[in-house]
N, C-alpha and C positions, 0 to 999 in steps of 0.2 A: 346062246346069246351071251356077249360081252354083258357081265352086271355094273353096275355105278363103280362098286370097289374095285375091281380086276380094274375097270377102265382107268380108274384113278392109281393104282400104282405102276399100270404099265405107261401110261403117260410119264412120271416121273423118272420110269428106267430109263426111256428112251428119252426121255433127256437128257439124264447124265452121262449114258451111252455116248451118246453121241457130242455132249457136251467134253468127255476126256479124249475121245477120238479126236475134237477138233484143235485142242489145248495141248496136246500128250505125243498123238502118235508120229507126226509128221506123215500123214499118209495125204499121196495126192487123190485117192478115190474113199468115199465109204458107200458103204449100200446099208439101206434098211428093209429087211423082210419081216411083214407081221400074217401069221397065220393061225385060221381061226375052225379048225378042223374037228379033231376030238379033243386037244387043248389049245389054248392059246399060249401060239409061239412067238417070239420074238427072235430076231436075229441083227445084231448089230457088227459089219464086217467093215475091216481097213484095210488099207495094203501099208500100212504105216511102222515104224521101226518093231513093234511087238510090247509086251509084257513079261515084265522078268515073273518068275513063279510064286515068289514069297511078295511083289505086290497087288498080287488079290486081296489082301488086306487091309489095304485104306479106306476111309472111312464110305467115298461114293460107293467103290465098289460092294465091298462090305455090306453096304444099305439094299444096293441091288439086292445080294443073294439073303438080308434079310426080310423082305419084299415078299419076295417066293415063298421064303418058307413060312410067312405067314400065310399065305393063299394055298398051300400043299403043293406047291410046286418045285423049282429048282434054278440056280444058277451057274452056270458052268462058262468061266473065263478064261480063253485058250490063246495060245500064239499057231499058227498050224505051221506045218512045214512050207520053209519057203517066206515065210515072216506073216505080219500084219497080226490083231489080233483081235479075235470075234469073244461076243458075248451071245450066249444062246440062255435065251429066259424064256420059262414056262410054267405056266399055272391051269388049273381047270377052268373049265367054264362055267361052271356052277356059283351062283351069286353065296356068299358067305356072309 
């Protein structure tokens, strides 16, 4: 089961996910995948210009993967080949 807290920060990922996608990437598609298996995944994907590597660091993103590792989880923000750039966010499910 999703607990209040996990629910409570991945609500705010997937805002700001999707809030820099909308403001940032110039992408004309995003997709949002949330899966709730043995953890809770998130996946925030654009086809939009991408992410240079040293701006994982500002302050949204930043929050995201502090988020995570408050929960024991992770954040990992990529451009894949081919452009656009996905946010994969993961926490357990276990309430904290």
């Amino acid at each position: 089961a999703v607990g209040a807290e996990l629910a409570e920060h991945a609500e705010a990922v997937t805002a700001e996910a999707v809030s820099n996608a909308v403001r940032h990437s110039g992408a004309s598609r995003l997709t949002v995948q949330i899966g709730v298996a043995d953890m809770f995944t998130l996946d925030v994907i654009d086809n939009g210009r991408g992410i240079a590597s040293g701006n994982t660091r500002r302050s949204g993103l930043a929050n995201m993967t502090r988020r995570a590792e408050q929960l024991g989880g992770s954040c990992e923000i990529s451009s894949p080949p081919g452009g656009g750039t996905r946010v994969h966010w993961t926490a357990p499910l276990l309430d904290h």
